[in-house]
C-alpha atoms as a printed R data frame, in Angstrom:
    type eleno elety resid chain resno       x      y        z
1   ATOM     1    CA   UNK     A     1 -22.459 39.858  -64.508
2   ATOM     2    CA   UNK     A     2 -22.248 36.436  -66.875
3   ATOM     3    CA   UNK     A     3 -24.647 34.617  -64.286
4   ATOM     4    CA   UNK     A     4 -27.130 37.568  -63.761
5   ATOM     5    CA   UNK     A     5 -27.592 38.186  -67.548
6   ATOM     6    CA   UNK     A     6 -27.994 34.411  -68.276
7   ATOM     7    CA   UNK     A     7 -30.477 33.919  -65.400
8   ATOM     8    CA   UNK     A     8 -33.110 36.961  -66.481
9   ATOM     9    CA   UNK     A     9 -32.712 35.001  -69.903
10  ATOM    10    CA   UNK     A    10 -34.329 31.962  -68.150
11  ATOM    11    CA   UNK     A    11 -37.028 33.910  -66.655
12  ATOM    12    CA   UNK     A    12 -38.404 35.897  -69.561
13  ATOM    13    CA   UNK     A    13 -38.044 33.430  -72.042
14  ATOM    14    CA   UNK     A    14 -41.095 30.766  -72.085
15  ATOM    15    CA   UNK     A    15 -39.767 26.988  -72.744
16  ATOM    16    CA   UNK     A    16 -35.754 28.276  -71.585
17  ATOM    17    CA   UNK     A    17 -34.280 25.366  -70.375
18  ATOM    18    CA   UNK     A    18 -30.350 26.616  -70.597
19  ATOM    19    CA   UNK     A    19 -28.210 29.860  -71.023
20  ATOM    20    CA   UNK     A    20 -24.545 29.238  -71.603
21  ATOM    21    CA   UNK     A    21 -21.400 31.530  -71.952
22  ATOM    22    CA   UNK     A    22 -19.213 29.777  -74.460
23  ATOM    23    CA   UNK     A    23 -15.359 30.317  -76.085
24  ATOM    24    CA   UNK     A    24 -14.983 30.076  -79.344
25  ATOM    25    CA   UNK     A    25 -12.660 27.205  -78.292
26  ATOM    26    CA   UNK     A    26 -16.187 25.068  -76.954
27  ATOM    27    CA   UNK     A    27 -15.309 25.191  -73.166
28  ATOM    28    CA   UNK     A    28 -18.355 26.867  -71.337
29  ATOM    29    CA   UNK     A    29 -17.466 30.358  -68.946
30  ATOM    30    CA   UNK     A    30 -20.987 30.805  -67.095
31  ATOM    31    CA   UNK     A    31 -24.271 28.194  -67.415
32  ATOM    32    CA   UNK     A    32 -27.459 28.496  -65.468
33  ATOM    33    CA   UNK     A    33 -30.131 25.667  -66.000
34  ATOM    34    CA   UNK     A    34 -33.758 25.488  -64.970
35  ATOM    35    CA   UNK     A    35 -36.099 22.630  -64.852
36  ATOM    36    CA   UNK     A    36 -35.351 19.288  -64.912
37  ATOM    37    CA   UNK     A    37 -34.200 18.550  -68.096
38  ATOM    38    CA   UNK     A    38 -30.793 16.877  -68.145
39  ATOM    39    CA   UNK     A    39 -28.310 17.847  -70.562
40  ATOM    40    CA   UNK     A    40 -25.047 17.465  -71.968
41  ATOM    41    CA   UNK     A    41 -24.211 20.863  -71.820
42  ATOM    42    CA   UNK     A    42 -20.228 20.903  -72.331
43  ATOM    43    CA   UNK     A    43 -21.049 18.677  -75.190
44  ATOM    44    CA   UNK     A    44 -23.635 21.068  -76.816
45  ATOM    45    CA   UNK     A    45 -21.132 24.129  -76.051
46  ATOM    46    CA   UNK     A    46 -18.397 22.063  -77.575
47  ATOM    47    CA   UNK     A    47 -20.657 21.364  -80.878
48  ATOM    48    CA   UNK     A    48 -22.094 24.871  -81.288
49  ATOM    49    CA   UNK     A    49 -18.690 26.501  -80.925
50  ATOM    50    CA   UNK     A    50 -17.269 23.876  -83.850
51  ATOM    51    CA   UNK     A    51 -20.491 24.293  -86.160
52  ATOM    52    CA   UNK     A    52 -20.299 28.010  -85.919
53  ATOM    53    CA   UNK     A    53 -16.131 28.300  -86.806
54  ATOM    54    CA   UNK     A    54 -16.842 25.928  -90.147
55  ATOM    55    CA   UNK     A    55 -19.926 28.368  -90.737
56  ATOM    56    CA   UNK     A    56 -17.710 30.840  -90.556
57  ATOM    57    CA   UNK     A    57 -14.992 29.322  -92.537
58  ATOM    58    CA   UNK     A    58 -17.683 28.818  -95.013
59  ATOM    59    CA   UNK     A    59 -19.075 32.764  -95.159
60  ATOM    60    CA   UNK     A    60 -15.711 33.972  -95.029
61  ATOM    61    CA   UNK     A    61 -14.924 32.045  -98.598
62  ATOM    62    CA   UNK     A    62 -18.185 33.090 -100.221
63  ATOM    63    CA   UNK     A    63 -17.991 36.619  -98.902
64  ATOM    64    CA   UNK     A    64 -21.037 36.379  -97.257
65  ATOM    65    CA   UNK     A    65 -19.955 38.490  -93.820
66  ATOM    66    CA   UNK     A    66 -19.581 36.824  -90.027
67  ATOM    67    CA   UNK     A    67 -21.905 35.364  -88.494
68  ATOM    68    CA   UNK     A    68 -23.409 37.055  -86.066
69  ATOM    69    CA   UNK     A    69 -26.548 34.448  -84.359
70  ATOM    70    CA   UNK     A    70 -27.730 31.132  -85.429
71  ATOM    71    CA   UNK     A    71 -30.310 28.797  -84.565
72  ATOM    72    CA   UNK     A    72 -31.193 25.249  -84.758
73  ATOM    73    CA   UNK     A    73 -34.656 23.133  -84.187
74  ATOM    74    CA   UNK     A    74 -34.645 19.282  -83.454
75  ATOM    75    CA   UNK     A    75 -37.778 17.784  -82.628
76  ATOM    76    CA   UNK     A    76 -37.378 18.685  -78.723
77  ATOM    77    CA   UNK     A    77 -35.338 21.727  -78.824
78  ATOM    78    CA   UNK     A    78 -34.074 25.134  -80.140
79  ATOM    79    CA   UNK     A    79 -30.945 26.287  -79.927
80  ATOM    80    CA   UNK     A    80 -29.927 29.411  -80.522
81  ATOM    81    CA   UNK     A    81 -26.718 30.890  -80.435
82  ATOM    82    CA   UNK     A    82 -25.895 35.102  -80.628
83  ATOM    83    CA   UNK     A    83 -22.082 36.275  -80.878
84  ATOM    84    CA   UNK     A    84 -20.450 38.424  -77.993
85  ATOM    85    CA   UNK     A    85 -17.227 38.993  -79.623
86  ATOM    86    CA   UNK     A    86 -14.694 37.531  -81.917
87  ATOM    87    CA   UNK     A    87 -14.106 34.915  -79.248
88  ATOM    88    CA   UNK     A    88 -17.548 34.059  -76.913
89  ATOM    89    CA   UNK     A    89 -21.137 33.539  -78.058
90  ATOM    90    CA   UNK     A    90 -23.760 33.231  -75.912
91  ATOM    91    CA   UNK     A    91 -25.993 30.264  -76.301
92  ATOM    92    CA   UNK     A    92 -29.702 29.764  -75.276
93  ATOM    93    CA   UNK     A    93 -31.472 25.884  -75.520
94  ATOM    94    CA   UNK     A    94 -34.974 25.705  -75.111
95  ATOM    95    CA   UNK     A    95 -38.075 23.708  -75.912
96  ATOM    96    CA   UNK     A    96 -39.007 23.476  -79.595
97  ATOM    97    CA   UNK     A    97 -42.300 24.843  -78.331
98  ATOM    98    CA   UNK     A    98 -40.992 27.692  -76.069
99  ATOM    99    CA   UNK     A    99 -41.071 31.450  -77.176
100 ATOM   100    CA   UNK     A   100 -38.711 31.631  -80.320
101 ATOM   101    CA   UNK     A   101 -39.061 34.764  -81.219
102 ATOM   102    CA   UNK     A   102 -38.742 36.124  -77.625
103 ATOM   103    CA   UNK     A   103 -35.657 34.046  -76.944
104 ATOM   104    CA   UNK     A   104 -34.131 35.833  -79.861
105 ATOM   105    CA   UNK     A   105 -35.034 39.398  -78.759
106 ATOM   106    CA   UNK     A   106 -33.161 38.219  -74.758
107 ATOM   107    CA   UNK     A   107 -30.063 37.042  -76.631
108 ATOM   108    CA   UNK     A   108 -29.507 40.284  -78.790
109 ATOM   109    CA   UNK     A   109 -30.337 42.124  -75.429
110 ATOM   110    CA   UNK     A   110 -27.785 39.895  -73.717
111 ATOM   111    CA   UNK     A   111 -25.222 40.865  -76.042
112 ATOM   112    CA   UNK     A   112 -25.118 44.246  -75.301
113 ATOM   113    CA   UNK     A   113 -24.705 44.121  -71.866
114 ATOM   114    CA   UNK     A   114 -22.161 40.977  -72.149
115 ATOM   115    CA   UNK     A   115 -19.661 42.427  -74.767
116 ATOM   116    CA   UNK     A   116 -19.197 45.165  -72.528
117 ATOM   117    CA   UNK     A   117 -17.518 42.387  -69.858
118 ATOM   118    CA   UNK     A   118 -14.769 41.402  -72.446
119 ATOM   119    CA   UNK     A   119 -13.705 44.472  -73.425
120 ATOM   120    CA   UNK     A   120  -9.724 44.946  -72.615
């Protein structure tokens, strides 16, 4: 189920260049790629998953709630990030020109069908 939701990600969102299933812990459960862009993908799983728990640490002392998505723009990429549970977010890295808003729309989408998977 990881590697079917994460490809129809890549095919509906314009400039998608990576979908990633990712622990709170950094290590990566499911990835699908497309293109030929060459990334260090356990490296940006690793990164996300540590920026998001001292976000977190952060909202939990001002109150402010958990965090539920998050996204971040270099000059070549987005990176967007929506939470599954407690323990996984699902991650989405795509050109800083690709469809933002639509990339968004697939992760929130994603999360419905993927938080279903972890449930005990």
């Amino acid at each position: 189920m990881f590697g079917q939701t994460i490809e129809s990600i890549l095919g509906k969102v314009e400039g998608a260049t990576a979908a990633l299933v990712v622990g709170m812990d950094g290590f990566i459960i499911e990835q699908r790629t497309i293109g030929g862009e060459v990334l260090a993908l356990e490296a940006i799983a690793a990164e996300a998953a540590g920026f998001i728990r001292h976000l977190e640490g952060t909202f939990r002392n001002l109150n402010l709630g958990t965090l539920g998505e998050s996204h971040f723009k270099t000059d070549r990429f987005f990176l967007l990030t929506q939470r599954i549970t407690p323990d996984y977010f699902i991650c989405l890295v795509m050109a800083a020109d690709g469809n933002f808003g639509r990339g968004r729309f697939e992760l929130r989408k994603a999360k419905s069908l993927l938080e279903k998977e972890f449930v005990v």
